[in-house]
Biopython code that builds the backbone (N, CA, C, O; Angstrom):
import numpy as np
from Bio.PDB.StructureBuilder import StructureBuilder

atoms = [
    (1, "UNK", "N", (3.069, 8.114, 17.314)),
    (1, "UNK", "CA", (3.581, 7.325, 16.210)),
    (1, "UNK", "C", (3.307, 8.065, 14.901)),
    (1, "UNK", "O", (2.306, 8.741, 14.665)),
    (2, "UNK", "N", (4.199, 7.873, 14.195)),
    (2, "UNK", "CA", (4.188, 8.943, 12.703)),
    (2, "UNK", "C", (3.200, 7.807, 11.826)),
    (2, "UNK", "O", (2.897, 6.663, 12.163)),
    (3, "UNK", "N", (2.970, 8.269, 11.067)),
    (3, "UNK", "CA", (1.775, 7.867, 10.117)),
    (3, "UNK", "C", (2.431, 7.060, 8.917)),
    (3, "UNK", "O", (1.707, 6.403, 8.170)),
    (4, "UNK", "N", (3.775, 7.111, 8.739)),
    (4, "UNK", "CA", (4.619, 6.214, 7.932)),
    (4, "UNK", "C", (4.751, 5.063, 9.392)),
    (4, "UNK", "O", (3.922, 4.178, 9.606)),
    (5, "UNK", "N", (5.534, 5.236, 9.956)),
    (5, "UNK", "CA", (5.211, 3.862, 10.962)),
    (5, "UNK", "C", (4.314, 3.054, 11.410)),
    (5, "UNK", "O", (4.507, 1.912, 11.826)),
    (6, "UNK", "N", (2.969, 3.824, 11.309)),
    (6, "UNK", "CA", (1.613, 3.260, 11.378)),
    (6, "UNK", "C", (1.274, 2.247, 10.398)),
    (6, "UNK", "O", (0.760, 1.152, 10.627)),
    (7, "UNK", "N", (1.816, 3.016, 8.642)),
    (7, "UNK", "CA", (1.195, 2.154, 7.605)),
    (7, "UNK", "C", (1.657, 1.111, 7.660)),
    (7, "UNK", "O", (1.040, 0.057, 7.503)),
    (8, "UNK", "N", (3.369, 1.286, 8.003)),
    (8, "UNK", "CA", (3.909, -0.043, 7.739)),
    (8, "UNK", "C", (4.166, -0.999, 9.242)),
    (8, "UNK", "O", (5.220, -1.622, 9.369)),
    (9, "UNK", "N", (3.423, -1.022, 9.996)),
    (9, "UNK", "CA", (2.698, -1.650, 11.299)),
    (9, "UNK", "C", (1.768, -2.274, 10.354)),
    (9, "UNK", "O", (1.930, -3.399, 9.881)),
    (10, "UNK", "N", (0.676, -1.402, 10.073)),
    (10, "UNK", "CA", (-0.938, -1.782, 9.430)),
    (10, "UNK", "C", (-0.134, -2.859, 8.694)),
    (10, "UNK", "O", (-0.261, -3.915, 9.313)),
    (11, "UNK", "N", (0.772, -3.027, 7.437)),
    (11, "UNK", "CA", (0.959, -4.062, 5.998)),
    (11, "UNK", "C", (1.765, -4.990, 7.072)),
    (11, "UNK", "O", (1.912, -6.173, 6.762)),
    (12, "UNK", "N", (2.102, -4.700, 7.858)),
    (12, "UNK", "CA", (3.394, -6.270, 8.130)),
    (12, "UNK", "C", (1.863, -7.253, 8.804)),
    (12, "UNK", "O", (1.383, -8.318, 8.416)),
    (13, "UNK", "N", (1.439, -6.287, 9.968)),
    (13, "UNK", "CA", (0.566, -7.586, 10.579)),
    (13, "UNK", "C", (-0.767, -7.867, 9.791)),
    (13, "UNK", "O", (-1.480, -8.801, 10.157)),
    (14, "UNK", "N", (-1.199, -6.913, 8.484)),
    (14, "UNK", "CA", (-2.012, -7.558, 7.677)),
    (14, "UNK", "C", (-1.325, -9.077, 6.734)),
    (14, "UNK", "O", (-1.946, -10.061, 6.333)),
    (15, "UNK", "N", (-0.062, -8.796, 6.635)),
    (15, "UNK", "CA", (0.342, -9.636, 5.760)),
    (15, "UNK", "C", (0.487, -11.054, 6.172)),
    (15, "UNK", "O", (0.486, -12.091, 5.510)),
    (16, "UNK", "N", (0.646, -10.757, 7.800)),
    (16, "UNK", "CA", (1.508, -11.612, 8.701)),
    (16, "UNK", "C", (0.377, -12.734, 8.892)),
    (16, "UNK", "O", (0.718, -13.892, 9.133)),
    (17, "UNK", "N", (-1.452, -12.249, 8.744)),
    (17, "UNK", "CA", (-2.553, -12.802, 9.026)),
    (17, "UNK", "C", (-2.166, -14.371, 8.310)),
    (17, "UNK", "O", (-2.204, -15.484, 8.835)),
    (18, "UNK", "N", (-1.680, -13.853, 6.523)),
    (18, "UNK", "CA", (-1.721, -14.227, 5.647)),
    (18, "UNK", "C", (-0.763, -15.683, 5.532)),
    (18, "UNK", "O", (-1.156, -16.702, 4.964)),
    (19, "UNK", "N", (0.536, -15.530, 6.185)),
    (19, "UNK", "CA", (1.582, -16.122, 6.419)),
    (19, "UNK", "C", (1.658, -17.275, 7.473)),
    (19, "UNK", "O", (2.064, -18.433, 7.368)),
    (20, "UNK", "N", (1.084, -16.508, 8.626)),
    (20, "UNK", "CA", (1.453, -17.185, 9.826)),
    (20, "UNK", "C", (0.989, -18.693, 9.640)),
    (20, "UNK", "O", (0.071, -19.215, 9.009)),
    (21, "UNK", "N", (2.224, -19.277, 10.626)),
    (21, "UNK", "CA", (1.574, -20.409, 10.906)),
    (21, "UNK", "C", (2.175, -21.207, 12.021)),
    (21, "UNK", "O", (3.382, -20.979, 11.950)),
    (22, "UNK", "N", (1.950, -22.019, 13.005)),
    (22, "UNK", "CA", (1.919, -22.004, 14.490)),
    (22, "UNK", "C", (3.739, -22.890, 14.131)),
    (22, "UNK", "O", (4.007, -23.872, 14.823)),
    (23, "UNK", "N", (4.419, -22.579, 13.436)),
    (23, "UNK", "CA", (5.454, -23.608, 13.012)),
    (23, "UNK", "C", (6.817, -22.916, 13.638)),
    (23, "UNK", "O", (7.537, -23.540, 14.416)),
    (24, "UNK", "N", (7.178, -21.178, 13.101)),
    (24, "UNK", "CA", (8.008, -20.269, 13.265)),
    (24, "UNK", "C", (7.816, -19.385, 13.375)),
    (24, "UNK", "O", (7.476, -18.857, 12.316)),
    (25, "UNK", "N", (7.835, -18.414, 14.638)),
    (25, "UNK", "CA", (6.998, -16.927, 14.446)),
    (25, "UNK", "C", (7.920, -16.260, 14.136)),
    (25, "UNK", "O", (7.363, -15.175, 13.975)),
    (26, "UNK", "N", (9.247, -16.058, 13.868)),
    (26, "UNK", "CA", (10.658, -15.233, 13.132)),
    (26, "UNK", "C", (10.220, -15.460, 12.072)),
    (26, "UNK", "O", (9.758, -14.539, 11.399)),
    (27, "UNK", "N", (10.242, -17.166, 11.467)),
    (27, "UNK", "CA", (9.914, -17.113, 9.600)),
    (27, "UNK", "C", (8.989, -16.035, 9.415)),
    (27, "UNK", "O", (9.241, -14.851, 9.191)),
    (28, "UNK", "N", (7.749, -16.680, 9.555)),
    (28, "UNK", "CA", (6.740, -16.177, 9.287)),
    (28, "UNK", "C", (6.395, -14.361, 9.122)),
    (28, "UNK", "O", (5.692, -13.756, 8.313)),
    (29, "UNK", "N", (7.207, -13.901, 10.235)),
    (29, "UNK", "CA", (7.301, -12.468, 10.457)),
    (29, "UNK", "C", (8.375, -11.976, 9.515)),
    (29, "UNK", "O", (8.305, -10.802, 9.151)),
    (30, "UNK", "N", (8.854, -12.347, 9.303)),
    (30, "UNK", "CA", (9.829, -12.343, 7.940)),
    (30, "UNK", "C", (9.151, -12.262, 6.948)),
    (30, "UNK", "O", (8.866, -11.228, 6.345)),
    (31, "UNK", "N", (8.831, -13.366, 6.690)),
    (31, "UNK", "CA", (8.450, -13.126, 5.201)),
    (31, "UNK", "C", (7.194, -11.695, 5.211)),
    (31, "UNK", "O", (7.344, -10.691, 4.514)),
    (32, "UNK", "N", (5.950, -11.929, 6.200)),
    (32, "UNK", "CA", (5.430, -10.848, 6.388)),
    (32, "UNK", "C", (5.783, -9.628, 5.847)),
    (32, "UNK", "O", (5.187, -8.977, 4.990)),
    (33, "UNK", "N", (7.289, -9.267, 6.701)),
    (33, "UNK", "CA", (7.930, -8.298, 6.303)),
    (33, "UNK", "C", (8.373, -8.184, 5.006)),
    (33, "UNK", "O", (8.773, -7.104, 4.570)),
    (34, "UNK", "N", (8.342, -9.211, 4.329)),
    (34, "UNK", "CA", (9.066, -9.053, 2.140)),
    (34, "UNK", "C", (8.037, -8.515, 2.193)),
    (34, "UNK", "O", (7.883, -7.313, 2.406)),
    (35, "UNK", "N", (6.880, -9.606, 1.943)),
    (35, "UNK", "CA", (5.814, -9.096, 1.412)),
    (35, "UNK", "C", (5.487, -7.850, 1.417)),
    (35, "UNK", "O", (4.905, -7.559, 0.372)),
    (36, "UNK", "N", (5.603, -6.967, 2.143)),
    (36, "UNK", "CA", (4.886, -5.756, 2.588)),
    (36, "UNK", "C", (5.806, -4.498, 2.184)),
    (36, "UNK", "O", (5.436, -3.335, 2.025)),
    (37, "UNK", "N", (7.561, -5.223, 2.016)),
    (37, "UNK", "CA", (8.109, -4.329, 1.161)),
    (37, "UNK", "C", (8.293, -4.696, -0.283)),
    (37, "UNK", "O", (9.175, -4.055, -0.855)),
    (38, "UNK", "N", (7.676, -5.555, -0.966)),
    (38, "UNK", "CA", (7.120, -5.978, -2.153)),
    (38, "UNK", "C", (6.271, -5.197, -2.464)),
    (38, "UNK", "O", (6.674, -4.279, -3.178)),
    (39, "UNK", "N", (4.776, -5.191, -2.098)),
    (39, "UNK", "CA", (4.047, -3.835, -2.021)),
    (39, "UNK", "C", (4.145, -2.643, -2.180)),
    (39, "UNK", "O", (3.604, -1.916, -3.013)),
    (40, "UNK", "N", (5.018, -2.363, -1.177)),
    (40, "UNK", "CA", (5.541, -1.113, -1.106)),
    (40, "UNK", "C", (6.641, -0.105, -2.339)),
    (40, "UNK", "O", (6.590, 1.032, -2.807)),
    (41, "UNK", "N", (7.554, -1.277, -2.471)),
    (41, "UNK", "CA", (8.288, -1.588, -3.890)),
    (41, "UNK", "C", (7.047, -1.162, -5.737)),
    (41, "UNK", "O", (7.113, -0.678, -6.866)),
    (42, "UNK", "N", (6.388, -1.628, -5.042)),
    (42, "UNK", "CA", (5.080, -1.644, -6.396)),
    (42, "UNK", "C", (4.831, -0.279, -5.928)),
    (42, "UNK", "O", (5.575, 0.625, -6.310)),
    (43, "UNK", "N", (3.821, -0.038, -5.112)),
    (43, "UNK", "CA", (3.950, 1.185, -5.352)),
    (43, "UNK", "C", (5.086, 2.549, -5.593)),
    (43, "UNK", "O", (5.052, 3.368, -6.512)),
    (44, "UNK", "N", (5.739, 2.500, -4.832)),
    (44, "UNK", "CA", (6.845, 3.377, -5.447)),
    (44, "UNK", "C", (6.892, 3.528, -6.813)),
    (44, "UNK", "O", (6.814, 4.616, -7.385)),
    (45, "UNK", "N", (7.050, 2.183, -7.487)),
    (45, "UNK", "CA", (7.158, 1.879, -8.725)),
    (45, "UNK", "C", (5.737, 3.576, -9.635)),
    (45, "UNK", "O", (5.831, 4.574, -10.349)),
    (46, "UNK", "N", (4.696, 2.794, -8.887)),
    (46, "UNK", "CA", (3.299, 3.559, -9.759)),
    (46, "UNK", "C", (3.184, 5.168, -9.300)),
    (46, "UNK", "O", (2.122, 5.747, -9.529)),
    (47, "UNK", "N", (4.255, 5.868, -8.668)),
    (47, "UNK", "CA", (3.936, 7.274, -8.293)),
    (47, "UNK", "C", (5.236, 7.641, -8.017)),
    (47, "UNK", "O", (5.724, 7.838, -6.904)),
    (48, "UNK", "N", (5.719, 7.712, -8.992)),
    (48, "UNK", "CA", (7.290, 7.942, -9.438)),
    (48, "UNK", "C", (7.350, 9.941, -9.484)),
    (48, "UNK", "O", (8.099, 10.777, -8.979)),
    (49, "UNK", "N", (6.283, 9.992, -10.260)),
    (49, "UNK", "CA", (6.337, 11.634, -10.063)),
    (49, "UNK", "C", (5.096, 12.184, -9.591)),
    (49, "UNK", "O", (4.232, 12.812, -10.203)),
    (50, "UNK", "N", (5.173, 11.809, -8.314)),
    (50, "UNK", "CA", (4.314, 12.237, -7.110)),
    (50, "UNK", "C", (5.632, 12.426, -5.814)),
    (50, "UNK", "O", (5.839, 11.578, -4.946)),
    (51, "UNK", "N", (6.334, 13.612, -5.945)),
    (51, "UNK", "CA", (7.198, 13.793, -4.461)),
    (51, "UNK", "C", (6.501, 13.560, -3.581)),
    (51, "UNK", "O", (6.619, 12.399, -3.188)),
    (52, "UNK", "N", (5.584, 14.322, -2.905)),
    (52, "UNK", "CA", (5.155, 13.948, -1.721)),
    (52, "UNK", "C", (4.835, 12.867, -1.569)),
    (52, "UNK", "O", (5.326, 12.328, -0.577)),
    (53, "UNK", "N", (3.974, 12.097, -2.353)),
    (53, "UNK", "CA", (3.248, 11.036, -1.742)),
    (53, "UNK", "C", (4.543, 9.378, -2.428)),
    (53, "UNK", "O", (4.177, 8.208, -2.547)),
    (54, "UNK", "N", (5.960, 9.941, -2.726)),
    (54, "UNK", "CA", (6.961, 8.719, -3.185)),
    (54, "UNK", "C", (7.748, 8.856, -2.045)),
    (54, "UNK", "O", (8.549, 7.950, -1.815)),
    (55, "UNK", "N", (7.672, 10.038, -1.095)),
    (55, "UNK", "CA", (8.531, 10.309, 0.221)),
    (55, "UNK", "C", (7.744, 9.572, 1.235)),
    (55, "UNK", "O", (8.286, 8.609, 1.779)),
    (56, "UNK", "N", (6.550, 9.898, 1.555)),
    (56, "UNK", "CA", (5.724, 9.045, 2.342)),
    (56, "UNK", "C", (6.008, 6.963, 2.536)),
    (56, "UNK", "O", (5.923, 6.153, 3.459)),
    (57, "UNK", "N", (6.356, 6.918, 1.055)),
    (57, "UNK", "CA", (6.055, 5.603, 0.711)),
    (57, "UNK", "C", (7.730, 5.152, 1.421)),
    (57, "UNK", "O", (8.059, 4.321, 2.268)),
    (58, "UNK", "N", (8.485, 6.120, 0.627)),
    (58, "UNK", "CA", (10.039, 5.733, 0.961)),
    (58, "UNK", "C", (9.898, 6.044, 2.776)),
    (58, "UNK", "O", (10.500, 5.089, 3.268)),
    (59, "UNK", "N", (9.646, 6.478, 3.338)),
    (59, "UNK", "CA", (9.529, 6.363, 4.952)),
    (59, "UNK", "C", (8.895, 5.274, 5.072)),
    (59, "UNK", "O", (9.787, 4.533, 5.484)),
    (60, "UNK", "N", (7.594, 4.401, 4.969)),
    (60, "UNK", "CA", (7.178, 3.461, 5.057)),
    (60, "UNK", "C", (8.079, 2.071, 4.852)),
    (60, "UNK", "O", (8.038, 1.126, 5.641)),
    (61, "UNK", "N", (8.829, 2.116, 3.754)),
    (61, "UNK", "CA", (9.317, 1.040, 3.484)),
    (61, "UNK", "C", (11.080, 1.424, 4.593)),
    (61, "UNK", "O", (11.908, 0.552, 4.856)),
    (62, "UNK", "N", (11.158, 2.516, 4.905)),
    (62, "UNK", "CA", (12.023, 2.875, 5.981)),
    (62, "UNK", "C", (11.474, 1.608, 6.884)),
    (62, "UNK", "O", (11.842, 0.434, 6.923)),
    (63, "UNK", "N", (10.567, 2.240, 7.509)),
    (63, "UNK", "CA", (9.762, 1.455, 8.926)),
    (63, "UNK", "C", (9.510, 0.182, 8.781)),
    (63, "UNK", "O", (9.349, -0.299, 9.903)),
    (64, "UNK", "N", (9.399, -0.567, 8.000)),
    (64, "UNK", "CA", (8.728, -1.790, 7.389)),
    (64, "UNK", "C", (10.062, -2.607, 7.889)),
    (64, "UNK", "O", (10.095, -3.553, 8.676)),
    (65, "UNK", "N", (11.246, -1.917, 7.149)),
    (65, "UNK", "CA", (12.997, -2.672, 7.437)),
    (65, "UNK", "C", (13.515, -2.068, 8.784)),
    (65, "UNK", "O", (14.745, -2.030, 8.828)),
    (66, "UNK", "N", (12.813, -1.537, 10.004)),
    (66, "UNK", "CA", (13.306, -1.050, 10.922)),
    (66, "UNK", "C", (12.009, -2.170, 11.692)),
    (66, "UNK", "O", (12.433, -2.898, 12.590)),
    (67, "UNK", "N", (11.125, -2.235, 11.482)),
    (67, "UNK", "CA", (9.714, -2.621, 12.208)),
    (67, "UNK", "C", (10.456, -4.213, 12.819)),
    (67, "UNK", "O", (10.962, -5.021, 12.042)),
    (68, "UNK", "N", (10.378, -4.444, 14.450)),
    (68, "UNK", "CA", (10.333, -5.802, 14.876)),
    (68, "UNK", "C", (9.073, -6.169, 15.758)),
    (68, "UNK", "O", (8.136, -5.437, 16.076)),
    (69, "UNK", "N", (9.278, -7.375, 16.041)),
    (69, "UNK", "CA", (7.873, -7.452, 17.002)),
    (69, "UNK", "C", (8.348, -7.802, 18.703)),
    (69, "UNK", "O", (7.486, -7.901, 19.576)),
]
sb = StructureBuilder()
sb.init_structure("model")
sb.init_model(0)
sb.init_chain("A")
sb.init_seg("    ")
for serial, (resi, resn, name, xyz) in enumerate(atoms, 1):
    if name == "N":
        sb.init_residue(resn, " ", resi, " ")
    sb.init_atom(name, np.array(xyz, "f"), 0.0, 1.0, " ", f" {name:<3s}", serial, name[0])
structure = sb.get_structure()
């Protein structure tokens, strides 16, 4: 597993801790998933002229909108 797919594994089911609730596991994993490209969104935002490490982020938020469970 690539290390951009990892991070954005690590933010969905950290987020998902945050969210869940025994009601809808699609909602819930959903929103998970904003959240985590909200985040991700922010950062981009703060390392605008950092190539390497704004490519990293843009693969992450790749995986984040590809990521199911």
């Amino acid at each position: 597993m690539s290390q951009a797919k990892d991070k954005a594994k690590e933010l969905v089911q950290e987020f998902y801790k945050w969210v869940a609730t025994p009601d809808d596991r699609d909602i819930e994993f959903y929103k998970s998933k904003q959240c985590a490209l909200i985040c991700v969104d922010e950062m981009l935002q703060e390392i605008e002229g950092f190539p390497y490490a704004y490519k990293f982020w843009e693969e992450v938020k790749n995986e984040i909108k590809n990521y199911d469970i």
